[in-house]
C-alpha positions, 0 to 999 in steps of 0.5 A: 730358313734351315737350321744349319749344324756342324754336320750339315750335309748341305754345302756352305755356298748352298747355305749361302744360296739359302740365305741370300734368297731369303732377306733383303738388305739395307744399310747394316741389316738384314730383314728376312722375308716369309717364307714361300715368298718366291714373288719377292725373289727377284727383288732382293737381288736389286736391293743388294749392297756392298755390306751384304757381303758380309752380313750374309757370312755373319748370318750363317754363323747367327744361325748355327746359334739357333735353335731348330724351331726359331727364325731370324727376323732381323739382323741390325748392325750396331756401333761398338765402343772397340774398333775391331768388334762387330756387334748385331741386334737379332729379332728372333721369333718362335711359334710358342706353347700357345700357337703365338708368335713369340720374340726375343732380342739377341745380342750377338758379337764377332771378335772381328769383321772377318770372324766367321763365328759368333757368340752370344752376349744378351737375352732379352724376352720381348715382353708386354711391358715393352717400351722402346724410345728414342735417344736423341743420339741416332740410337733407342733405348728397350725396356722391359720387365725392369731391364733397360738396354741401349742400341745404336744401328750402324745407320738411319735406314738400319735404326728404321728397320730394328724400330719397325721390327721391335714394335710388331713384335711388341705389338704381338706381346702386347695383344697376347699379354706376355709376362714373365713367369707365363706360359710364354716365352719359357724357351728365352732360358735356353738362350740365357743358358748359351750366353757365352761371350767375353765379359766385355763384350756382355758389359757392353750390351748391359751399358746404361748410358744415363738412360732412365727407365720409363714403365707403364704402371700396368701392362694393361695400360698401353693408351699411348703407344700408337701415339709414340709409335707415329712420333718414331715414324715421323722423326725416322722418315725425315732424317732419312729424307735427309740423309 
């Protein structure tokens, strides 16, 4: 995916073009695809929805936020607690200082549906501490390095999409034992440098919701997280058979 800046000589509906070949939609959010995929192509055109529409001018505006180096991985709807706000959960990756992948959770916000521009209101470095559980109220909750944040896709196939995204890149984390003041994930300071969205916009991705923290006593230990993972993906399959 190119990074677009202000002076871009590229078109916006080549901007477009870019994009909608390089994610597949489902309800209230984007997955992109590798690039060089080009065996995937013809699909994503099948696979669009009615809210792609949207979706893809609200990517456009994500990636302006970006740096040149970083991709978008995901791109999830979330409910808001105001009417006319639009708020998305992005995964955003980067190849780090030791050739890893490393990740990172956006919290984006649009003034309304129809903003064509975007701020930032939350940084979240996806440590080797993540934990990520369900909330019994068709949302999860992210823990990390004494942080806990709540989040809640538009829809069932949305949450499916964010869990399985959240826990590969946890899984990477994990494998590679990211931890705060490492080598890793140094570039996370750019982002919290650029947060810029309104205070009740960053109040709302700092909601707790009574939800409580729930850490590992070492990042070393990580003995039930297959287990938990295969719960997430049990209890996500049948409510989408369900719905």
């Amino acid at each position: 995916i190119p990074y677009f800046s202000d002076n871009a000589v590229i078109s916006q509906g080549t901007i477009a073009q870019l994009i909608s070949e390089s994610f597949l939609t489902v309800k209230g959010a984007a997955l992109f695809l590798p690039r060089g995929n080009g065996s995937s192509a013809p699909r994503i055109s099948h696979r669009r929805n009615k809210h792609a529409g949207d979706l893809q001018q609200h990517l456009q505006a994500m990636f302006i936020l970006l740096r040149p180096e970083d991709n978008i991985r995901l791109a999830v709807r979330l409910e808001s607690t105001y009417q006319n706000r639009t708020r998305y959960m992005v995964v955003v990756s980067t190849n780090g200082r030791q050739d890893t992948e490393e990740s990172i959770v956006l919290g984006m916000d649009f003034s309304s549906n129809d903003s064509s521009t975007c701020t930032m209101g939350l940084v979240l470095p996806l440590w080797s501490d993540t934990l990520i559980h369900l909330d019994g109220d068709g949302g999860f909750s992210v823990s990390t390095d004494n942080r806990v944040h709540i989040f809640k896709p538009v829809s069932v196939q949305a949450m499916w999409s964010a869990l399985q995204s959240l826990h590969k890149a946890c899984e990477v984390a994990r494998s590679n034992n990211y931890y705060p003041g490492s080598l890793f994930l140094t570039w996370v300071s750019y982002y919290e440098s650029h947060i810029n969205s309104d205070q009740s916009s960053v109040n709302e991705w700092n909601a707790m919701q009574d939800v409580q923290s729930h850490r590992p006593d070492s990042p070393a230990l990580f003995t039930d997280v297959p287990t938990e993972r295969e719960r997430t993906e049990r209890l996500i399959k049948t409510k989408l058979r369900r719905s």
